[in-house]
N, C-alpha and C positions, 0 to 999 in steps of 0.2 A: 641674296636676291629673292624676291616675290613675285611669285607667277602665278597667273590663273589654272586653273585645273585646264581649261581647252588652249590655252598656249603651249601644256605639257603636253599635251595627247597630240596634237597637230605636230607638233617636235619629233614628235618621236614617232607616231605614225610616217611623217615625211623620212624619215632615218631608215625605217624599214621597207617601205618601199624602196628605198635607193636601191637596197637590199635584195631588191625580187621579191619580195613577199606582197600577195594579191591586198587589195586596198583593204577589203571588208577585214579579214585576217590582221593586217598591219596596225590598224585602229582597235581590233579587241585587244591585242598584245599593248598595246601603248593603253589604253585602259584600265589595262589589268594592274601598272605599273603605277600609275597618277592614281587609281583609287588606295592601292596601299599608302600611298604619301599621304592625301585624304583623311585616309583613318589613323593617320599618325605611327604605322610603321614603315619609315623612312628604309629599314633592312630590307624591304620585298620591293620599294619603288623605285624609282628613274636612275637609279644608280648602278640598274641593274641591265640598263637598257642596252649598251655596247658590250655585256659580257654574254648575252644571246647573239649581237651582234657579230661576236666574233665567233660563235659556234655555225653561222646563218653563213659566214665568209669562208671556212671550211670546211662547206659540207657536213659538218658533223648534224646540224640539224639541217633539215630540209626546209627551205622558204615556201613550195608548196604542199603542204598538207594534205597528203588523200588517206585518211584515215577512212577503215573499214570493217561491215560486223561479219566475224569468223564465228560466231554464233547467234542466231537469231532465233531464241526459242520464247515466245510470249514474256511473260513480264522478268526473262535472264538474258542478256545480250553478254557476250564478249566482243570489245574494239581493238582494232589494231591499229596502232595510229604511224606505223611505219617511218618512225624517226622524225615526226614533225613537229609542229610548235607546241611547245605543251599544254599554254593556254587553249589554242583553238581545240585540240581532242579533249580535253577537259570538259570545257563547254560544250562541244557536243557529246560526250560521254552524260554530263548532269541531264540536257534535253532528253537524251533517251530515256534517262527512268526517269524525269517527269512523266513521258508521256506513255510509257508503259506503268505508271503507278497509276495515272488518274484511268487506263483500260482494265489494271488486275488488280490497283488497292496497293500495290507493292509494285516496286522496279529495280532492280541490280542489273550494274553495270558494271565488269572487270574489264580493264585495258589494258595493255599489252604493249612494249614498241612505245611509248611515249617520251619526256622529257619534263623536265621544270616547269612547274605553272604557274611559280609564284604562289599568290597569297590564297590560300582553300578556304577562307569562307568566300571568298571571290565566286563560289559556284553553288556553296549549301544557299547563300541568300537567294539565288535562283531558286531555289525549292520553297524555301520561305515566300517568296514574292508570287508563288501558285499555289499558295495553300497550302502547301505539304511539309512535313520534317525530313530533309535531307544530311546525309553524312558521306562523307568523304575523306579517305585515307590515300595518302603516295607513300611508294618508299623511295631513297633520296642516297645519292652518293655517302661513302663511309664517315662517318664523324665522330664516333666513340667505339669504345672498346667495349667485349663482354665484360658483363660485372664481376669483376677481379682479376681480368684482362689487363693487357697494354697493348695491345695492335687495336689498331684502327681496324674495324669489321662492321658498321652497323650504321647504319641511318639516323637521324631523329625524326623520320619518319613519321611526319605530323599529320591532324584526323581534326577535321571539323565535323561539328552540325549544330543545324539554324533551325528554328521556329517560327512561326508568324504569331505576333504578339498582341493581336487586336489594334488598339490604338499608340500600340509602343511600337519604336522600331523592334526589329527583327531579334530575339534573344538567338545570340548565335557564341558558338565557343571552337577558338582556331589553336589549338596547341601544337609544340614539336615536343617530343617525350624526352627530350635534352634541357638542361635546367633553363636553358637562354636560345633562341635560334642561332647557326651559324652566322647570319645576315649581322648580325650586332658585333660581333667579334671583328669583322670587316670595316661596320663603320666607324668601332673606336679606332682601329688600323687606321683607319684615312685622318680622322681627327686627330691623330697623338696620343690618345688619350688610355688610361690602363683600364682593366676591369675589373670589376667585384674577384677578391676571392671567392672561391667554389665555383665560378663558371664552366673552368678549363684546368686541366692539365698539361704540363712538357712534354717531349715524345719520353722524357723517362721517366713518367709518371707523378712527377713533381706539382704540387697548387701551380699555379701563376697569375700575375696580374700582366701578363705581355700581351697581347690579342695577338701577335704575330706566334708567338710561344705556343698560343694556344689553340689559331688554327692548325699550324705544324704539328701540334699536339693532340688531345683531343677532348672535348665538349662532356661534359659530367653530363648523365641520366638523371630529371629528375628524381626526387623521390628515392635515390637510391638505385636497390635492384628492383623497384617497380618503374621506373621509368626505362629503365633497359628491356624488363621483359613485358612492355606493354608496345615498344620498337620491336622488337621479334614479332609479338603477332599482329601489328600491322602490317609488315612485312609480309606474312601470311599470306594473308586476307589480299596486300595489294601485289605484290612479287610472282608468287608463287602460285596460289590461285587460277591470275592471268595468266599463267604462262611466261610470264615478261623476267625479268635480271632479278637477283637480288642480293642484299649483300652486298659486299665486295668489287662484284662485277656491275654498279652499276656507276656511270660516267656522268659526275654534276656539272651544274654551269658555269663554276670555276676553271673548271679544263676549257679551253679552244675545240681541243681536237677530241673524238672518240666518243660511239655513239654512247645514248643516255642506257637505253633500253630500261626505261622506270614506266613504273606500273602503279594502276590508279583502280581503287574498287569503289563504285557510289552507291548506295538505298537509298532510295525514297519513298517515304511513305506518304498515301493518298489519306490527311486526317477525314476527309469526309466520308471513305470508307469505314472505319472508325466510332464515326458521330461528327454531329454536324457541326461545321466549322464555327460557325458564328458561336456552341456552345463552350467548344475549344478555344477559341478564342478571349471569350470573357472568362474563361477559368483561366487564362496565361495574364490577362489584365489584372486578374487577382492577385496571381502570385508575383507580376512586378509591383502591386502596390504593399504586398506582405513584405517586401525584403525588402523595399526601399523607405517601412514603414518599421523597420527593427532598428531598434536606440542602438547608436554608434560607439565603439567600444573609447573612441576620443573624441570629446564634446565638441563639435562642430562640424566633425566630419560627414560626409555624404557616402550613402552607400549604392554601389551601381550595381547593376544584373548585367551578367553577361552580356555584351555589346553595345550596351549604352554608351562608353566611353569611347567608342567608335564612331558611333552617330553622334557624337554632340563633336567632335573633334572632327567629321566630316562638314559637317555645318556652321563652325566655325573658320574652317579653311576654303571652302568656297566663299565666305562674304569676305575675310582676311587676305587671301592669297596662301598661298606652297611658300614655304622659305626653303627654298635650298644653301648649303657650304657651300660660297667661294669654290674650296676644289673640287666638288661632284661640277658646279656649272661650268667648270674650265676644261676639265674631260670629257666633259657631254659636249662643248664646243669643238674643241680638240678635236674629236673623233667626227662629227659633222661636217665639220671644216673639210677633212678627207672625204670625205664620199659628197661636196658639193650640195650641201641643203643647208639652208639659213640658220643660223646659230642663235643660240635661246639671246635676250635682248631688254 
């Protein structure tokens, strides 16, 4: 099936207000989810929309958000987002050091008490979109092991940052330090389908091509032991830092039940403190037309700069439509269907 971006978000907004969740709140969150489809990953979008839903139906996350600054010192705030939606303290977490960067040139923000946000250039292109270079790290329920490990202990604990590109869209880069994001292992799960060796391991540390094998199991680090020790210290930076869970103790959106307590650190830098945007800007012009201007190593291929394949796959999917699987649209109805709001169509 093919749907408009505002058929998704209207879907799924009405979903979360059934929910309790305040309209302005309901609509960022359904946003947040249709823009991942958008950019063509389907792992962070609308598939994801009843598995908040059902943290929102037991308490474990809070439908109303009152996140709060437990420190407010010029251009360093710490949030406490008191087990609420992760997208909405996110977003207001990026706000705060925009607007402490464009007052001190710089802005950090650690948060504390949060949850799942889904997709994290979802908030550096906010910094982007003000002139600024924004970064953003969570750390995120356990998915791999120490490097030479078998228990589950560690997040892939993913870290964006975005730039404003002058007349390019936004050069932005959204990784998880795990070779593949969990979200992918899930949606081969739904489709049947097996995955790449080197993804994942068994719980007894065996390769596999099962996605079910391999969420029960655990998610390879890229890179090796630099993918694992670049998840510790984001960890750091977002866990630890804030005050918030980390490790082990923190509660993803796969679970129903028990709170998240994940932690969110952001910088933003004010480039006009810096030098002047517009000279930043035509030096980022340059360097898109330098790498999009290096001979390809296979004769016809195209070479893209970080988030170009984002935007061109966003702008193809608004004139196109969203295709969703037959089974994501039958459990998105499914579950609608129970809480009484009109089913996708």
């Amino acid at each position: 099936m093919k749907l408009s971006a505002k058929q998704l978000v209207d879907f799924c907004t009405n979903a979360y207000i059934a929910m309790g969740v305040p309209q302005a709140d309901a609509r960022l969150l359904a946003d947040s989810l249709v823009q991942a489809e958008l950019w063509g990953h389907p792992s962070h979008g609308v598939m994801r929309t009843f598995w908040y839903g059902k943290r929102l139906q037991s308490g474990a996350m809070r439908a109303r958000t009152k996140s709060e600054l437990v420190v407010d010192a010029g251009a360093i705030a710490v949030m406490d987002g008191n087990e609420g939606i992760g997208q909405v303290i996110a977003t207001r977490a990026m706000q705060e050091a925009i607007a402490r960067a464009e007052a001190h040139g710089i802005g950090v923000v650690a948060v504390r008490n949060s949850g799942h946000f889904g997709t994290a250039m979802y908030y550096t292109r906010m910094a982007a979109q003000a002139g600024c270079i924004g970064f953003l790290t969570t750390n995120g329920s356990p998915s791999m092991a120490p490097w030479g490990g078998r228990t589950k202990l560690i997040g892939n604990n993913p870290w964006s940052i975005a730039a404003p590109a002058g007349k390019y869209a936004p050069m932005m880069l959204d990784i998880a330090n795990t070779v593949v994001a969990r979200g992918k292992l899930h949606v081969a799960r739904k489709k049947g389908e097996s995955i790449p060796l080197g993804w994942a391991v068994d719980k007894e540390g065996r390769p596999t091509t099962d996605a079910a094998e391999g969420i029960a199991g655990n998610i390879l680090p890229f890179a090796g032991h630099k993918g694992y020790a670049a998840s510790i210290m984001m960890d750091v930076l977002s866990g630890i830092l804030s005050g918030s869970h980390f490790a082990d103790t923190i509660v993803g959106p796969y679970s129903p039940e028990g709170k998240s307590g994940v932690g969110h650190f952001v910088w933003v830098l004010d480039i006009a403190a810096f030098r002047p945007l517009a000279a930043f800007e035509a030096d980022m012009e340059t360097l898109v037309e330098k790498i999009k201007g290096s001979p390809p190593a296979v004769k016809g291929d195209e070479i893209y700069y970080p988030g170009e394949l984002e935007a061109r796959a966003d702008a193809r999917s608004r004139s196109e439509g969203i295709a969703l699987p037959d089974d994501v649209v039958s459990e998105l109805n499914a579950q609608a269907t129970a809480l009484g709001v009109r089913s996708l169509s």
